[in-house]
Structure formats: C-alpha cells, structure tokens
C-alpha positions in Angstrom: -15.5 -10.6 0.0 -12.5 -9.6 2.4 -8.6 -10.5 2.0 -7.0 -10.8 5.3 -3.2 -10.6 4.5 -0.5 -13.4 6.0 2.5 -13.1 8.4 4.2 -9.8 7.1 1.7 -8.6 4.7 -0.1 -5.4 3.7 -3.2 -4.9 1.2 -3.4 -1.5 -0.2 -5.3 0.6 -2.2 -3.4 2.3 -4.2 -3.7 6.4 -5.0 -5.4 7.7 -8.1 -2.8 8.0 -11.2 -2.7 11.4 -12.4 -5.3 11.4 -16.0 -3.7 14.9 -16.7 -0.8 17.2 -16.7 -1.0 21.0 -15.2 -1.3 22.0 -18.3 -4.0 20.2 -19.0 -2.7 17.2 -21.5 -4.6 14.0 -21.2 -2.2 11.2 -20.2 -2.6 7.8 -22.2 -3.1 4.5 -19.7 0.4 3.2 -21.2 2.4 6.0 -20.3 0.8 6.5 -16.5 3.0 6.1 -13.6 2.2 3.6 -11.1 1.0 5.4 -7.8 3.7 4.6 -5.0 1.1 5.5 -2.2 -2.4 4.3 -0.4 -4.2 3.6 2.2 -3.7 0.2 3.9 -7.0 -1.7 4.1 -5.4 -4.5 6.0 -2.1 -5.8 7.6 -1.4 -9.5 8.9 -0.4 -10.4 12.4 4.0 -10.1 11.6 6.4 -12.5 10.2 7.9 -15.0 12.8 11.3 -14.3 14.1 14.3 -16.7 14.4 13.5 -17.1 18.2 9.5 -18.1 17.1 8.0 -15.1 18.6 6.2 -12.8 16.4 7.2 -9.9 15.2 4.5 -6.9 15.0 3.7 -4.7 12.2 5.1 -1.1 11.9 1.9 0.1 10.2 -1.8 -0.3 11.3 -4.8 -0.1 8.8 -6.6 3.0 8.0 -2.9 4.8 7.6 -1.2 6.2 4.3 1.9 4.7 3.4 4.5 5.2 0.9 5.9 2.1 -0.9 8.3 0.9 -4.0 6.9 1.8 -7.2 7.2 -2.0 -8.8 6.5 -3.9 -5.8 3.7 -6.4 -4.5 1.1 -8.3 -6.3 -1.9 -6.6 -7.6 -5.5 -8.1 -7.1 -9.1 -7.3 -7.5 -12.1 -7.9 -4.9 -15.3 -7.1 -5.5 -14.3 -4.8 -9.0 -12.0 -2.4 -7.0 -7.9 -3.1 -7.6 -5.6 -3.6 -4.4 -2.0 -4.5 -3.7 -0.8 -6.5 -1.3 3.0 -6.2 -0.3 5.5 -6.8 2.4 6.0 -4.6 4.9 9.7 -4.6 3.8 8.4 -2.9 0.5 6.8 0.0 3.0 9.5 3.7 2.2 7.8 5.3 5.0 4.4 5.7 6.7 2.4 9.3 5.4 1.4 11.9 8.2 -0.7 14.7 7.6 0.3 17.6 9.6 -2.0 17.9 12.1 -1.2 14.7 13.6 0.6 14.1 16.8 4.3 12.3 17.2 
C-alpha cells in the first residue's frame, strides 16, 4: 500500500529510539523518548496560498529532517510505523557533511 500525503504534508519514518544507555541499562518502552528525526518517505504538492497559487515544499523525499517531538499523526502501512506532519512542524532539514550548499 502507499500514502501519498495532501497539500502541506510530510510522511516520515521516524529514527530508531535508543533501547539502551552508554552504560549499557535497558530502557523500558514507557520511559523512551520519541525520536524527533527521519527520513521523509513522501511530501504533498504545498498548501495553497491566499492568492490560489501553490506554494512548494521546502523538503523533498529521500531527505532527513528534524521535527517537533509531539507533533503529527502516527500511522502504520504495511506493519512498519510512519508519521505524517506539516511541514510547519519541520525544525530544520539534516545534512550530512559531505553534502554540497
């Protein structure tokens, strides 16, 4: 199955939670932070502006993104857990070094 996401939309999968500390404790599922990065799967096409133009997307699939701990809504497709959230909800889009500005 595929999710394509509406207007200003993202789907994300979401980074691993950390199981255990450095030093090696074993984290319980109740006390695990929710990641606040991941990969974006899919965006939509932009939210409409007050003029009825389109408005594009700031990030593009395939990129790693950092995002507000609590936000979107989380959904499941084919056994494997996504997000989708605004772009508004997007802190700021993840470069590794090596890429070009």
């Amino acid at each position: 199955m595929k999710l394509r996401p509406l207007n200003d939309r993202i789907l994300i999968l979401p980074g691993q939670e950390e199981a255990k500390t450095s030093g090696g404790i074993i984290i319980p599922d109740t006390a695990k932070e929710k990641p606040a990065e991941g990969r974006v799967v899919a965006v939509g096409k932009g939210r409409m502006g007050d003029n009825g133009k389109r408005i594009a997307m700031d990030v593009t699939a395939d990129e790693r993104i950092l995002f507000s701990k609590f936000s979107g809504t989380e959904v499941k497709i084919d056994g494997i857990n996504y997000l989708v959230i605004r772009q508004d909800d997007v802190l700021g889009i993840i470069e590794s070094p090596t890429s070009s500005q």
